[in-house]
OpenMM code with the backbone's topology and positions (N, CA, C; nanometers):
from openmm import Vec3, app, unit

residues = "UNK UNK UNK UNK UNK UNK UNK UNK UNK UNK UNK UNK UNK UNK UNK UNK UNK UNK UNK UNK UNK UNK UNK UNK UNK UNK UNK UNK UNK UNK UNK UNK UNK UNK UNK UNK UNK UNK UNK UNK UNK UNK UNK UNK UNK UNK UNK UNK UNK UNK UNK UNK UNK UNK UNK UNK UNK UNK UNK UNK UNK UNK UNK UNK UNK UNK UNK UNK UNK UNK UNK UNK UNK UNK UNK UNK UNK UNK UNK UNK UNK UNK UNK UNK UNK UNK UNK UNK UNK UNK UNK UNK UNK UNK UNK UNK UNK UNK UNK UNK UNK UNK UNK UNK UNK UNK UNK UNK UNK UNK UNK UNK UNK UNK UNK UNK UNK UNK UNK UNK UNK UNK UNK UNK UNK UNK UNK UNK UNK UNK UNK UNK UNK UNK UNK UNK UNK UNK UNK UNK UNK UNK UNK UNK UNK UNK UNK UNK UNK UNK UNK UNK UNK UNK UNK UNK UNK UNK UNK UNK UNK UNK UNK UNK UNK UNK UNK UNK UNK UNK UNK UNK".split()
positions = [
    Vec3(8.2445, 1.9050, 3.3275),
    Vec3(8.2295, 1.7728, 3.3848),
    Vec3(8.1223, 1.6972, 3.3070),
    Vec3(8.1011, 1.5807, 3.2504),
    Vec3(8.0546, 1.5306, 3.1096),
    Vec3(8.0193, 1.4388, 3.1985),
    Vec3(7.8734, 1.3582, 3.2206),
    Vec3(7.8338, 1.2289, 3.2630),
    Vec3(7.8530, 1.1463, 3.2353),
    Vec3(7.8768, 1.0411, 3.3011),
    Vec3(7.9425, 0.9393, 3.3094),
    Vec3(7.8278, 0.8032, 3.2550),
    Vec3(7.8389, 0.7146, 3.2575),
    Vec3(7.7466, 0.6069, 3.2300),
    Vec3(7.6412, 0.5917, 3.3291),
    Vec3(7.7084, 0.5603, 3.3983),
    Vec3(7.6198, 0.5690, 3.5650),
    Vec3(7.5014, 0.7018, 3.5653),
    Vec3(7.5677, 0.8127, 3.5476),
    Vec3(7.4768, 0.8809, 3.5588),
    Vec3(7.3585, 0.9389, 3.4661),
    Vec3(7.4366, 0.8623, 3.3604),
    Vec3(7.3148, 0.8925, 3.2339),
    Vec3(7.2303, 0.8220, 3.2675),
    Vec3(7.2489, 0.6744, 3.2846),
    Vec3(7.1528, 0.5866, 3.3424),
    Vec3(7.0360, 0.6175, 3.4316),
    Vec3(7.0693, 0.6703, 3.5626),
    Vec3(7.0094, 0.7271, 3.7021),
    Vec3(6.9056, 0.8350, 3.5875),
    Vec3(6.9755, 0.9793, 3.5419),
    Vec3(6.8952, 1.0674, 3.5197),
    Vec3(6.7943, 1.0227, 3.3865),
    Vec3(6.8511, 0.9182, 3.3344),
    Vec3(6.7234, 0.9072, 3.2273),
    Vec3(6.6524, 0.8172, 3.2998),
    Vec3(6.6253, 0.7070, 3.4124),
    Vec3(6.5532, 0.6926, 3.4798),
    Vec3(6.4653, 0.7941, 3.5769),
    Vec3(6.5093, 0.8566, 3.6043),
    Vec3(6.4537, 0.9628, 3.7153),
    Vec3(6.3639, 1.0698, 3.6200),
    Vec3(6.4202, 1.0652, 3.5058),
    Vec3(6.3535, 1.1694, 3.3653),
    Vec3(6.1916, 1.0585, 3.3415),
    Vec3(6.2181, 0.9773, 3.3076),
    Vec3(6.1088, 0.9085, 3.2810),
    Vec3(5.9544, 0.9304, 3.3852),
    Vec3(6.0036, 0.8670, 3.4727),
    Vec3(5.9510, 0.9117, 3.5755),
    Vec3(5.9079, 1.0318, 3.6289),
    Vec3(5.9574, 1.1483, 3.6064),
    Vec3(5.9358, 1.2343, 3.6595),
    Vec3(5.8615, 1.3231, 3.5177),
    Vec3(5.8781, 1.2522, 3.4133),
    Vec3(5.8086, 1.3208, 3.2733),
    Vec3(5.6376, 1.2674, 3.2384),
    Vec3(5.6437, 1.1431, 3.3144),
    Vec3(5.4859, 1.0959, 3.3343),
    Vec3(5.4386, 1.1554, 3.4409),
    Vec3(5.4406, 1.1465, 3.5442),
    Vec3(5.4184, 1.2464, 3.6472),
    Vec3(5.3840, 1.4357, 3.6731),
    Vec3(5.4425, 1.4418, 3.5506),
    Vec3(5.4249, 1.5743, 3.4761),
    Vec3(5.2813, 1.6017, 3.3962),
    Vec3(5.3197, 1.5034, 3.3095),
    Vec3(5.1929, 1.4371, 3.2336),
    Vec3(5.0683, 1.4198, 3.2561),
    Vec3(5.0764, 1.3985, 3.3650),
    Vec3(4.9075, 1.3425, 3.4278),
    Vec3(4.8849, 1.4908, 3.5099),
    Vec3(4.9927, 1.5717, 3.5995),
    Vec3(4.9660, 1.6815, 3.6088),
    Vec3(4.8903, 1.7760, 3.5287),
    Vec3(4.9641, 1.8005, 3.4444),
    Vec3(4.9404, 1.8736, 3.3407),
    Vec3(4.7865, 1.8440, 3.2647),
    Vec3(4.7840, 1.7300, 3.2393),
    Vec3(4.6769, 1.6753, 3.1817),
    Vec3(4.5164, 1.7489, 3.2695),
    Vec3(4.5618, 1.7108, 3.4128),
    Vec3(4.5013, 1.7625, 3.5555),
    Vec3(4.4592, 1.9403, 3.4966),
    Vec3(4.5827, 1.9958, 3.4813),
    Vec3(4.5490, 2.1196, 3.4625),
    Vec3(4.5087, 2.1593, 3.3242),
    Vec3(4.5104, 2.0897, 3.2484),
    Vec3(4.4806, 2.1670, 3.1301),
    Vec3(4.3002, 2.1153, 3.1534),
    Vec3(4.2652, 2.0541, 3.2010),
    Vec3(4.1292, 2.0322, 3.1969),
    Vec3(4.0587, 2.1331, 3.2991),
    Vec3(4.1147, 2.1483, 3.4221),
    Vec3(4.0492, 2.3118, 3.4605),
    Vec3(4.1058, 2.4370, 3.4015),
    Vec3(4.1308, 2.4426, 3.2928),
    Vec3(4.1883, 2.5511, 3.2297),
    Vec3(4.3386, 2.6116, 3.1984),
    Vec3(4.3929, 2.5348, 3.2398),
    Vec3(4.5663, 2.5865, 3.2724),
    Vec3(4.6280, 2.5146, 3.1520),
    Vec3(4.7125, 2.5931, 3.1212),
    Vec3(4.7898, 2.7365, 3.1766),
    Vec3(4.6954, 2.7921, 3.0684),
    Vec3(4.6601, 2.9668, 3.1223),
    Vec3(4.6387, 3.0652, 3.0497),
    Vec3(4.7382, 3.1150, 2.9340),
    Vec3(4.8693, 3.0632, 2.9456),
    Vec3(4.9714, 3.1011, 2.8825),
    Vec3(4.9742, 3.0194, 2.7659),
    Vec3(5.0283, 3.0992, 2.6540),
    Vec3(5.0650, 2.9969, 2.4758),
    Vec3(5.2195, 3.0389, 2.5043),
    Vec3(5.2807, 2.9430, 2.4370),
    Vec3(5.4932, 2.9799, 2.4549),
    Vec3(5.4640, 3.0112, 2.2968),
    Vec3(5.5558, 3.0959, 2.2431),
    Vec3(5.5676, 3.1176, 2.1380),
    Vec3(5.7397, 3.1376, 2.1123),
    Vec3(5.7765, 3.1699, 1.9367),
    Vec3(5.9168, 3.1789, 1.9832),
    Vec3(6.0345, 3.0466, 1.9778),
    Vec3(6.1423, 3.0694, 1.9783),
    Vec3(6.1967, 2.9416, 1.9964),
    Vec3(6.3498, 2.9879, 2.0531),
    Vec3(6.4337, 2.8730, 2.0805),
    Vec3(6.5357, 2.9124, 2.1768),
    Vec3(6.6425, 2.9366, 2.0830),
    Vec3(6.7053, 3.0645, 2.1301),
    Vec3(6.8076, 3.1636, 2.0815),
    Vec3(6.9481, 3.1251, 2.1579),
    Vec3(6.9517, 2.9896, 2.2170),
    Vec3(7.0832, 2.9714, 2.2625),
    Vec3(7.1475, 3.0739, 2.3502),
    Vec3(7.0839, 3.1281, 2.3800),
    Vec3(7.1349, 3.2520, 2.4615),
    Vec3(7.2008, 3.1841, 2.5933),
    Vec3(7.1701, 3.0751, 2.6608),
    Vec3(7.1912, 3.0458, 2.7999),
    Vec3(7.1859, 3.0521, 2.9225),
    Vec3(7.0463, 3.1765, 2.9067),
    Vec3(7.0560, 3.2409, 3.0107),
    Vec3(6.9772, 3.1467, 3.1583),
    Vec3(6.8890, 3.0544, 3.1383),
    Vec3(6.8451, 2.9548, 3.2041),
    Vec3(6.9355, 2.8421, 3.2325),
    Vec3(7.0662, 2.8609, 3.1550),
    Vec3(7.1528, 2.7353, 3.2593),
    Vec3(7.2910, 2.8522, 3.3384),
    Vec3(7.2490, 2.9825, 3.3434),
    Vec3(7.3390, 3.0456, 3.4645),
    Vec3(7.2850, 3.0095, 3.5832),
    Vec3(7.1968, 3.0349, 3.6484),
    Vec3(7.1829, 2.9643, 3.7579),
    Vec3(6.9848, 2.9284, 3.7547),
    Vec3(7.0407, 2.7785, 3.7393),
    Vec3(6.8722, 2.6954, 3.7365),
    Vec3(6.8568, 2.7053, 3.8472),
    Vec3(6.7294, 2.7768, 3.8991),
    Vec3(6.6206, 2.7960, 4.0189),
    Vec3(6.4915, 2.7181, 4.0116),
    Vec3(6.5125, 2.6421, 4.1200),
    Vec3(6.3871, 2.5087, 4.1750),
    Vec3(6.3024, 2.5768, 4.2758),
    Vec3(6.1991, 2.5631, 4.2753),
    Vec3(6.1091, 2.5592, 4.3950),
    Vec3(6.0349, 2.4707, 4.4332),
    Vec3(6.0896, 2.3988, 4.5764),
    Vec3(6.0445, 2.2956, 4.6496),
    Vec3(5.9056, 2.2758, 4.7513),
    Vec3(5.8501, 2.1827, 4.7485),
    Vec3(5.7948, 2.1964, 4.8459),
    Vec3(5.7999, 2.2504, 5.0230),
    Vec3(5.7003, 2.2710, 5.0825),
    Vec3(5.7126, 2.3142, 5.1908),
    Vec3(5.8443, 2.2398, 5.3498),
    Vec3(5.8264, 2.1041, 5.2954),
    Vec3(5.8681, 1.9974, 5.3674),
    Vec3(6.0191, 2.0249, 5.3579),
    Vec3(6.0579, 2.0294, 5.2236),
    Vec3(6.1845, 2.0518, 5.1342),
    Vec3(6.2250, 2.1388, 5.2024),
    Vec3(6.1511, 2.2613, 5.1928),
    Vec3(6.2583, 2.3764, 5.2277),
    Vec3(6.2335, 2.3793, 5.3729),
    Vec3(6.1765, 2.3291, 5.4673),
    Vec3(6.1919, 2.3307, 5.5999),
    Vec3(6.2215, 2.2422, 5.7125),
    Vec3(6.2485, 2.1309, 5.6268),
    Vec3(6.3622, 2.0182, 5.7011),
    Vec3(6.5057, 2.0171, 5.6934),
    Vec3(6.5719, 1.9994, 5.7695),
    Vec3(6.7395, 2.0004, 5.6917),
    Vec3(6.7731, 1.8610, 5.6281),
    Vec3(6.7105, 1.7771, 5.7002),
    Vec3(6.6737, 1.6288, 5.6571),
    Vec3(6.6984, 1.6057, 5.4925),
    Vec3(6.5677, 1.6336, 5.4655),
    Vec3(6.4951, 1.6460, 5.3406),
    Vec3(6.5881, 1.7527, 5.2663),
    Vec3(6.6163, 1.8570, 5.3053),
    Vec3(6.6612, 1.9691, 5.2166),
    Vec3(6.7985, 1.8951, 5.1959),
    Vec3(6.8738, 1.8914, 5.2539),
    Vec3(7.0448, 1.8002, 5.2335),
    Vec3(6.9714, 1.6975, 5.1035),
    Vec3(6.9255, 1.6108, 5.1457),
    Vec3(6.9084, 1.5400, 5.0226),
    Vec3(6.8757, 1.5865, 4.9195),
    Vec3(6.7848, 1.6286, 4.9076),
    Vec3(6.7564, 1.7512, 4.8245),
    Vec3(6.8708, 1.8242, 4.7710),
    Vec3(6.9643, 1.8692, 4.8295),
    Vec3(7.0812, 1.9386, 4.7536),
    Vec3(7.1759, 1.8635, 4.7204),
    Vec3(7.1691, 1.7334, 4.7949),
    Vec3(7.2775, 1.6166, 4.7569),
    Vec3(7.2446, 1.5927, 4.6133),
    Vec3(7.1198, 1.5282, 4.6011),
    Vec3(7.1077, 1.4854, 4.4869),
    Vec3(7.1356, 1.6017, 4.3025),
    Vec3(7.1404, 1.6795, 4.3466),
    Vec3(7.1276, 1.8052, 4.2333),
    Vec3(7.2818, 1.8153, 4.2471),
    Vec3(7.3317, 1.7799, 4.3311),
    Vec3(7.4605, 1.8251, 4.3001),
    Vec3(7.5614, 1.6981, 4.2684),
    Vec3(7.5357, 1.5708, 4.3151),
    Vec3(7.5701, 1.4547, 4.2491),
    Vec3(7.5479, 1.4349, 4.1169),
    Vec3(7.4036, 1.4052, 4.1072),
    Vec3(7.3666, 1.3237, 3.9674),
    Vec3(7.3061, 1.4621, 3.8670),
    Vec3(7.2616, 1.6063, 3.9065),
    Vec3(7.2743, 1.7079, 3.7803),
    Vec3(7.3858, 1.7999, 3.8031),
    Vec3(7.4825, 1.7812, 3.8643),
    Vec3(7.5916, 1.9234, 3.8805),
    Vec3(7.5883, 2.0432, 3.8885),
    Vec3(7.4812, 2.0462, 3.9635),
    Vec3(7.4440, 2.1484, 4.0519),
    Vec3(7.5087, 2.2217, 4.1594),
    Vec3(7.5652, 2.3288, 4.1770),
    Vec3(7.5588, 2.3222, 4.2719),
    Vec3(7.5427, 2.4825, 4.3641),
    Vec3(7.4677, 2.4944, 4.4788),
    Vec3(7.3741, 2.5695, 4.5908),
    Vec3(7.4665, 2.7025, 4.5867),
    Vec3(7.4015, 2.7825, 4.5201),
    Vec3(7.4545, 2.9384, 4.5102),
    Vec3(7.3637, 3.0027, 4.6180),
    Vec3(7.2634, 3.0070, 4.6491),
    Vec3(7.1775, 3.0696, 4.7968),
    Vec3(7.0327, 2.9983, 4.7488),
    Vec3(6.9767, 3.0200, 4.8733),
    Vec3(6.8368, 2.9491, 4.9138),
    Vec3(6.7105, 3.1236, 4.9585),
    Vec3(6.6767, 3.0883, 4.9220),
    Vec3(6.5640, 3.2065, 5.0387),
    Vec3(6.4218, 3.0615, 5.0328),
    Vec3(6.4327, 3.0746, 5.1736),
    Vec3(6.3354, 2.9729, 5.2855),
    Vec3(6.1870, 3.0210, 5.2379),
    Vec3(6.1863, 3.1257, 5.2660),
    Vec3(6.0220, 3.1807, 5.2699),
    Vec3(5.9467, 3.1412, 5.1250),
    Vec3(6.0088, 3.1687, 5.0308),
    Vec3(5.9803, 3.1464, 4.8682),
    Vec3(6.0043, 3.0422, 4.8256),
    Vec3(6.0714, 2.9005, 4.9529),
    Vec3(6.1341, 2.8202, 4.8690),
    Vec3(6.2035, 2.8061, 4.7291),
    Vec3(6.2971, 2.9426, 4.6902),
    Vec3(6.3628, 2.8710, 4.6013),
    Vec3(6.4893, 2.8335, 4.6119),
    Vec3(6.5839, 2.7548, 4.5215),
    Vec3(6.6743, 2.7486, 4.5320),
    Vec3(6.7518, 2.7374, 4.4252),
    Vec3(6.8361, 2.8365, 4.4398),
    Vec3(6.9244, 2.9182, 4.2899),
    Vec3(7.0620, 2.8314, 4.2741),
    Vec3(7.1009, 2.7447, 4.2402),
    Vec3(7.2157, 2.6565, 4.1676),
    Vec3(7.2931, 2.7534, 4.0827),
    Vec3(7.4041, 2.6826, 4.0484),
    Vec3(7.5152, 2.6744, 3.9470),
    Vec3(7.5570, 2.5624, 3.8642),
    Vec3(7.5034, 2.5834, 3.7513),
    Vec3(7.5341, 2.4568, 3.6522),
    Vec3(7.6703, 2.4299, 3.6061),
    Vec3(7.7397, 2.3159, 3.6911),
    Vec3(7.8651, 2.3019, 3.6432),
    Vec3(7.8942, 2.2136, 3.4837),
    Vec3(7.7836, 2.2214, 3.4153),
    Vec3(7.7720, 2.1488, 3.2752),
    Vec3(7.8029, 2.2688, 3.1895),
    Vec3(7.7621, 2.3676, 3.2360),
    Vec3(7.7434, 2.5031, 3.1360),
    Vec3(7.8972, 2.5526, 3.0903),
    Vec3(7.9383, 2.5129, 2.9935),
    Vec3(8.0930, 2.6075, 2.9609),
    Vec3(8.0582, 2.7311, 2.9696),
    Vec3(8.1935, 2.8094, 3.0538),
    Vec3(8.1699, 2.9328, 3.1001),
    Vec3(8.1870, 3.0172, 2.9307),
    Vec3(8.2657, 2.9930, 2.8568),
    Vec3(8.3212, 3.0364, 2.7283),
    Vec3(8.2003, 3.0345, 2.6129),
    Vec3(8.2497, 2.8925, 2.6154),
    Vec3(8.1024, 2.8415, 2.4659),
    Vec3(7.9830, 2.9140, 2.5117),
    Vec3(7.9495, 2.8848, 2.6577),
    Vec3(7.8092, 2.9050, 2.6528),
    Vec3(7.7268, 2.7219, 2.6026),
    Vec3(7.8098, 2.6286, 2.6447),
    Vec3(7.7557, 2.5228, 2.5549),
    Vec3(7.6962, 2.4310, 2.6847),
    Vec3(7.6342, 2.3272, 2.6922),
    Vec3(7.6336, 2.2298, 2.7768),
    Vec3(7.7053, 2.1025, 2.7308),
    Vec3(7.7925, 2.0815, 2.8294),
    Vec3(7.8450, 1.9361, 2.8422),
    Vec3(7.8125, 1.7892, 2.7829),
    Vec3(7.6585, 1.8065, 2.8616),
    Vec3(7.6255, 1.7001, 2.8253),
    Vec3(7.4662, 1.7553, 2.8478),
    Vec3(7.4829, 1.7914, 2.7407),
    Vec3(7.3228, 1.8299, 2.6775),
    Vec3(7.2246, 1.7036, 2.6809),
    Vec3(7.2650, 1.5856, 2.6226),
    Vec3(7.2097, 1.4915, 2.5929),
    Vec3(7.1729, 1.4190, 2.7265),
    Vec3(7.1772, 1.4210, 2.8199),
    Vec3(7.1514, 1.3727, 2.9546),
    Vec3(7.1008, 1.4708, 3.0411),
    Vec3(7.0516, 1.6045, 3.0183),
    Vec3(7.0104, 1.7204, 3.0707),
    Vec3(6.9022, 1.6793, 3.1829),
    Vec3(6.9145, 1.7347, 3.3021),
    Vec3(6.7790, 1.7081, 3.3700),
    Vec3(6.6694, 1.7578, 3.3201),
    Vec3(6.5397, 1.7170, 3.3588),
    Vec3(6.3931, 1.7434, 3.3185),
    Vec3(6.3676, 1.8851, 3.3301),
    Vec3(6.4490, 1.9769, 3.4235),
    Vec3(6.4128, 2.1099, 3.4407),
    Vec3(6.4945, 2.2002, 3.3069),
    Vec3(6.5936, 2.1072, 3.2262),
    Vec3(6.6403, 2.1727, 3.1813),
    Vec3(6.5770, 2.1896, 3.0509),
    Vec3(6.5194, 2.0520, 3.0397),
    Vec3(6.4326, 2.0113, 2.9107),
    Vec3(6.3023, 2.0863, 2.9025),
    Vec3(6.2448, 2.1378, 3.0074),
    Vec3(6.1051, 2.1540, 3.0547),
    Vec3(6.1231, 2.3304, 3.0248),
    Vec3(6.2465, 2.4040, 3.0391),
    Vec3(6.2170, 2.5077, 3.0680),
    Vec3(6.2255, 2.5819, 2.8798),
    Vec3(6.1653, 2.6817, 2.8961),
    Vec3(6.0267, 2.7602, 2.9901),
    Vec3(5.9165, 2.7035, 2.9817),
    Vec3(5.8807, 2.5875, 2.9181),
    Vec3(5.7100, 2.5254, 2.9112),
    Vec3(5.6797, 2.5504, 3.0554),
    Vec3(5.7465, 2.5206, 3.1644),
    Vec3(5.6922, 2.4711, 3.3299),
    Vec3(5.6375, 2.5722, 3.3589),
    Vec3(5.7374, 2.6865, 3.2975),
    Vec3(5.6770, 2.8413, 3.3500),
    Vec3(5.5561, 2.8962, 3.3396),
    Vec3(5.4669, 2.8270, 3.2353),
    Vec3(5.3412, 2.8736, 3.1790),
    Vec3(5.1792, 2.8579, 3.2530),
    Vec3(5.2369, 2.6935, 3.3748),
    Vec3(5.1357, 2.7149, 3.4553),
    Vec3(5.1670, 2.7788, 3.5892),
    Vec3(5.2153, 2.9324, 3.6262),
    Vec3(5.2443, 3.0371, 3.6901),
    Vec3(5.1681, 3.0864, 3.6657),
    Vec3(5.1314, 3.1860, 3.7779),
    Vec3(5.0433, 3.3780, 3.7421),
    Vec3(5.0591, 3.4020, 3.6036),
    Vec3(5.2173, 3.4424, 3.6802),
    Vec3(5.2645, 3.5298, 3.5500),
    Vec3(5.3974, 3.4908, 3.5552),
    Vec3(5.4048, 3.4538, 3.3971),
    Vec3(5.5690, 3.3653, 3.3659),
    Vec3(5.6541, 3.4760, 3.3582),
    Vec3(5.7836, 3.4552, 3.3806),
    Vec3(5.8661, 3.5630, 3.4360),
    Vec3(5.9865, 3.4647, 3.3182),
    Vec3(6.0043, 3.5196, 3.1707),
    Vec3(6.1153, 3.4548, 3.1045),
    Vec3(6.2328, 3.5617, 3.1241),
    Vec3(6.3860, 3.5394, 3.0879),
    Vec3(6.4549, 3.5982, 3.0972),
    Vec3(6.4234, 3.7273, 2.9499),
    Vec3(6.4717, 3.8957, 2.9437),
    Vec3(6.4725, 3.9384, 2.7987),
    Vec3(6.5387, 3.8790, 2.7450),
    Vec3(6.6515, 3.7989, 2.7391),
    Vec3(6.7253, 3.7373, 2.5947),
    Vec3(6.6429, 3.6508, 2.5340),
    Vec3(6.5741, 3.5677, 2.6334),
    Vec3(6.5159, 3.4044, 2.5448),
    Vec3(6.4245, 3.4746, 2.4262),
    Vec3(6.4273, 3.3715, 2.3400),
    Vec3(6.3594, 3.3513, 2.2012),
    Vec3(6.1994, 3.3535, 2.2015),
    Vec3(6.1747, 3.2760, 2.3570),
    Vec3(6.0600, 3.2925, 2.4327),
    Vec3(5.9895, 3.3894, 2.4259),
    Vec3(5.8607, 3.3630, 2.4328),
    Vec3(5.7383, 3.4542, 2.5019),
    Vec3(5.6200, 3.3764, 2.5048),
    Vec3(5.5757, 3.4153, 2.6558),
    Vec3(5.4829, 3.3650, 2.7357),
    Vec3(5.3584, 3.5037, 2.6350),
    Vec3(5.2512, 3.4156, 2.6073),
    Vec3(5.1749, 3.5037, 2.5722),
    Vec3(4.9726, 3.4470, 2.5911),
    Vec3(4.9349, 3.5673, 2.6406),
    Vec3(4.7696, 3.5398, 2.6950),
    Vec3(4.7019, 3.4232, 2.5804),
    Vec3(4.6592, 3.3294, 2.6217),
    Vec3(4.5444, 3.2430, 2.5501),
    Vec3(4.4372, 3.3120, 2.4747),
    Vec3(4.4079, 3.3861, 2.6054),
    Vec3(4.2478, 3.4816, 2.5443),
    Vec3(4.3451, 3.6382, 2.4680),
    Vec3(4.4359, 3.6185, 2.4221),
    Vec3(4.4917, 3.7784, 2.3968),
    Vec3(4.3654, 3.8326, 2.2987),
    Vec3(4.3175, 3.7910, 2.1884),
    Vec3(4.2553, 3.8196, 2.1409),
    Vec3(4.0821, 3.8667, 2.1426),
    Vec3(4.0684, 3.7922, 2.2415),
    Vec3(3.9118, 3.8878, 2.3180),
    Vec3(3.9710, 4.0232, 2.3998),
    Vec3(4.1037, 3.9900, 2.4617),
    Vec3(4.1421, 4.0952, 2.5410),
    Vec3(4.1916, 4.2074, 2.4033),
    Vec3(4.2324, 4.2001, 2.3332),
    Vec3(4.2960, 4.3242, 2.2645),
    Vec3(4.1078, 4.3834, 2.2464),
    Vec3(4.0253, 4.2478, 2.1608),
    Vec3(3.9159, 4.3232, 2.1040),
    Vec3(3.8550, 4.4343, 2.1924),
    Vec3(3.8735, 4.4180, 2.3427),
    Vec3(3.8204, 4.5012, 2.4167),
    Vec3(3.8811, 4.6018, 2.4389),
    Vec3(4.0221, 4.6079, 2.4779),
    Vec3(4.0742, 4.7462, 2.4600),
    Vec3(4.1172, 4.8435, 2.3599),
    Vec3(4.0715, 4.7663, 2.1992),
    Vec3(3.9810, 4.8638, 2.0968),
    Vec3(3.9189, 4.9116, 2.1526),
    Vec3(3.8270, 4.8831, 2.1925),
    Vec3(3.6847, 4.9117, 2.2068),
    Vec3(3.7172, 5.0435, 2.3070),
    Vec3(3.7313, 5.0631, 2.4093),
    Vec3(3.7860, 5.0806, 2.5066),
    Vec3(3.8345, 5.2764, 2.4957),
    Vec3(3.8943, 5.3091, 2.3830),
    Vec3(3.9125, 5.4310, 2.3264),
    Vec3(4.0289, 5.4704, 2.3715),
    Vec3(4.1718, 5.3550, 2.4020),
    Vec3(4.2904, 5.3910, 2.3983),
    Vec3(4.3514, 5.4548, 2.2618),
    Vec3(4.4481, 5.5169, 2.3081),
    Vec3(4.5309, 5.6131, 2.1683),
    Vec3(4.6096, 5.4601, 2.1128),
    Vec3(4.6352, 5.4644, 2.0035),
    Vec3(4.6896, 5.3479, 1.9697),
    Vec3(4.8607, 5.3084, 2.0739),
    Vec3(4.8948, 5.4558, 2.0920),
    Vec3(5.0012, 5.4173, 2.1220),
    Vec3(5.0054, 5.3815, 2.2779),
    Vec3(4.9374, 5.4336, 2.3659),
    Vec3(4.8318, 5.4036, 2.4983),
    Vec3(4.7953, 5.1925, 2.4302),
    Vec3(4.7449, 5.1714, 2.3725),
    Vec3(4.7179, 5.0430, 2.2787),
    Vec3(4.8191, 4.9524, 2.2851),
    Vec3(4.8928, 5.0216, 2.2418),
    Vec3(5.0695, 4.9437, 2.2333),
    Vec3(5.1607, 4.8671, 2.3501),
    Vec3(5.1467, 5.0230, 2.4222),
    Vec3(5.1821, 4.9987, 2.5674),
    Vec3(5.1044, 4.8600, 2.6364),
    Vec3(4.9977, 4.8774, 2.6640),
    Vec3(4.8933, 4.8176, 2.7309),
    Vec3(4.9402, 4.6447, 2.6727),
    Vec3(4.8988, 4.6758, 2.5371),
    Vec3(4.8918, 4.5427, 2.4826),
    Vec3(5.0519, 4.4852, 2.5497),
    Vec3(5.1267, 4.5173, 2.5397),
    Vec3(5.2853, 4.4453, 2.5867),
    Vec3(5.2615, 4.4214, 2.7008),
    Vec3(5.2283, 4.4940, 2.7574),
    Vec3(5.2471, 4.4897, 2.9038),
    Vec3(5.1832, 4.3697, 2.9527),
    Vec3(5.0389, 4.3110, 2.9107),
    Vec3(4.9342, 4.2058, 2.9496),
    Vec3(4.9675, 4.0963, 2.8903),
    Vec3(5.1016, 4.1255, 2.7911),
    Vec3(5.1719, 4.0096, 2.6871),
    Vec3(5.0224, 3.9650, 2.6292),
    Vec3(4.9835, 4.0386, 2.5530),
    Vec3(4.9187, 4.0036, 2.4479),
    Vec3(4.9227, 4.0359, 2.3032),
    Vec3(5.0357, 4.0782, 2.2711),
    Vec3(5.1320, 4.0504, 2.1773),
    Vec3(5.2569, 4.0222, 2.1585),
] * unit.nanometer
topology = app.Topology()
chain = topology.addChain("A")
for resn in residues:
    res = topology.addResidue(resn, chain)
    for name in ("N", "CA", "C"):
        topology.addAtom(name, app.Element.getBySymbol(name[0]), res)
């Protein structure tokens, strides 16, 4: 299903908007320190982030039906989305991208993509701990990796004890 005029319109309005808003966030967080995370890597086309794009809403979102209907209206009108299951407690909510060719693996209409689609994995980086799929090209990796490795030199791991460790804290 390929967007229409109308809706290129709407989502590159709603993109704008919602990409400054980001902006000043972000801006917000990178000045108390965020994200701890560097992205490294680049995208391997794999697709695995447009099988099913997962949002997490605010509190309001996920506990009004009000709010939540709209909320699913709109993702499924103007990004073709549409509601594969919800879990309430975690607010998320796991979609089906009807842009995604099941075959190619391609998007439709790439060029009109919503902001989550454009955003991902950068968004992931101000999290704990970014959770990328193994296929992506991606990796979320520590800011400070390098004071952290110097210390677990220090530290008197076996290199291969070293190895382990180091992956695991994604600091290499």
């Amino acid at each position: 299903m390929q967007d229409g005029p109308l809706r290129i319109l709407v989502k590159t309005l709603v993109r704008w908007a919602l990409t400054a808003e980001m902006a000043l966030r972000r801006r917000w967080l990178n000045l108390r320190g965020e994200p701890r995370w560097e992205l490294t890597g680049t995208c391997g086309s794999c697709a695995r982030c447009c099988d099913a794009p997962t949002l997490q809403t605010g509190v309001l979102t996920a506990r009004l039906p009000t709010l939540r209907r709209i909320f699913l209206a709109w993702h499924r009108v103007v990004n073709g989305w549409d509601l594969v299951r919800m879990d309430r407690s975690s607010r998320l909510f796991v979609f089906r991208c009807t842009h995604l060719h099941p075959a190619t693996r391609q998007c439709d209409s790439y060029a009109s993509r919503p902001l989550a689609c454009r955003d991902y994995p950068r968004g992931l980086l101000f999290q704990p701990w970014p959770e990328l799929f193994d296929e992506c090209g991606f990796r979320a990796l520590a800011r400070d990796r390098d004071a952290r490795m110097k210390a677990l030199r220090d530290s008197g791991l076996t290199p291969e004890e070293l190895a382990i460790v180091a992956r695991r804290l994604r600091l290499r």
